[in-house]
C-alpha positions as CSV (number, residue, x, y, z in Angstrom):
1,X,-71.2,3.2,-4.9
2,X,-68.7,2.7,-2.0
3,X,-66.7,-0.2,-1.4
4,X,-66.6,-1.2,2.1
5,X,-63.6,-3.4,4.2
6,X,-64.9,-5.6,6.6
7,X,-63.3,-8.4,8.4
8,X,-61.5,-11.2,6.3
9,X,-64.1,-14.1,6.7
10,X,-65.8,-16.6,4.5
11,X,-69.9,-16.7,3.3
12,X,-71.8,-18.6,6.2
13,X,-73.4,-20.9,3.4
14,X,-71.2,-21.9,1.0
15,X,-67.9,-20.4,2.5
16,X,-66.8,-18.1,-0.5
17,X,-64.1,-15.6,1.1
18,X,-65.2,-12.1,1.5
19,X,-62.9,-8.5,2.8
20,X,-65.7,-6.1,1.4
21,X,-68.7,-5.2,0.5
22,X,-70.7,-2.2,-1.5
23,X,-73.8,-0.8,-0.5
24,X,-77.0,-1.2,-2.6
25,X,-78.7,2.2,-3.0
26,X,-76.4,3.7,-0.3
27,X,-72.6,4.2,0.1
28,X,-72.9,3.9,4.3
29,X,-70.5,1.3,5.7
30,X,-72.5,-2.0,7.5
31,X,-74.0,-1.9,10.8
32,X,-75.1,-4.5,13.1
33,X,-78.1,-6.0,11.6
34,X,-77.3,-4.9,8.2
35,X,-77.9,-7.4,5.1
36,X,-75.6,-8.6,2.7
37,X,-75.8,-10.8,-0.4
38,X,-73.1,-13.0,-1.1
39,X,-71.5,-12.2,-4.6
40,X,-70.7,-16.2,-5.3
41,X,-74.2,-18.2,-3.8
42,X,-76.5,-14.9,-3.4
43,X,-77.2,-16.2,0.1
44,X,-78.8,-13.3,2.3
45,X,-76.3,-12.8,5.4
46,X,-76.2,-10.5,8.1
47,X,-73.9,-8.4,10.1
48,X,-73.3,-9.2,13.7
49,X,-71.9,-6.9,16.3
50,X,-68.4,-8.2,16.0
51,X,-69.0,-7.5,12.5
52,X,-68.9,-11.2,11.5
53,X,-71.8,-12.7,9.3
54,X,-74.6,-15.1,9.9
55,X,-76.8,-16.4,7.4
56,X,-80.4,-14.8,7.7
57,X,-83.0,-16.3,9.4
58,X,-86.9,-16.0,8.5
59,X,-87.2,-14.4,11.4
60,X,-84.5,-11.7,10.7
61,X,-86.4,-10.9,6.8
62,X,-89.7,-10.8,8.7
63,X,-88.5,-7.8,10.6
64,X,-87.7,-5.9,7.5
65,X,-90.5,-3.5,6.0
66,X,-91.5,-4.4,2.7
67,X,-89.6,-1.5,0.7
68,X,-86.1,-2.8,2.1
69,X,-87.2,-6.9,1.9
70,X,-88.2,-5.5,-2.0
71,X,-84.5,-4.0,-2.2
72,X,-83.2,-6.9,-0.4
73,X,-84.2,-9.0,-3.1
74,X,-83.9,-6.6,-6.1
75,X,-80.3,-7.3,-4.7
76,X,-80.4,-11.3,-4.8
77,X,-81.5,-11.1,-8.4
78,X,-78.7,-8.6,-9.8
79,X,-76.2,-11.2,-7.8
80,X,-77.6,-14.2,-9.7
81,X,-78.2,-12.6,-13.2
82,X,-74.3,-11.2,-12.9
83,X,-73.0,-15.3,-11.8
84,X,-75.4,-16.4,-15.0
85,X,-73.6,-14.6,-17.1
86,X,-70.3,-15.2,-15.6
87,X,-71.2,-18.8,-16.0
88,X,-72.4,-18.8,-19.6
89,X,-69.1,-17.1,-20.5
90,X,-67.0,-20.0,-19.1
């Protein structure tokens, strides 16, 4: 896996800074209309064209195919099991 450097910016939903990310089952850097989950609220964001995020719509997950909506949230989950356990350790 291959970190990525975006632009320095903050999680549209609960404002957690993030500089990078690290593809899920690939090690290209993001694209336009690319998903992201936020490593502190598991939010699903995407990437704009100025490389900024938004939070996803419905609309935007209704576009995906059902293999990458299944990745997408294969994702969410390994995001929330790793803050579980981060939390249960504190």
């Amino acid at each position: 896996m291959t970190d990525h450097v975006i632009p320095s910016q903050k999680c549209p939903f609960c404002k957690h800074p993030l500089d990078r990310v690290t593809g899920y089952k690939t090690d290209s850097a993001p694209v336009p209309g690319d998903f992201t989950v936020c490593i502190r609220c598991a939010r699903i964001n995407t990437f704009l064209d100025d490389g900024s995020l938004k939070t996803a719509t419905q609309e935007d997950l209704n576009s995906l195919d059902t293999d990458m909506l299944l990745q997408l949230m294969e994702a969410v989950a390994i995001v929330r099991n790793l803050n579980q356990k981060i939390v249960a350790r504190n």
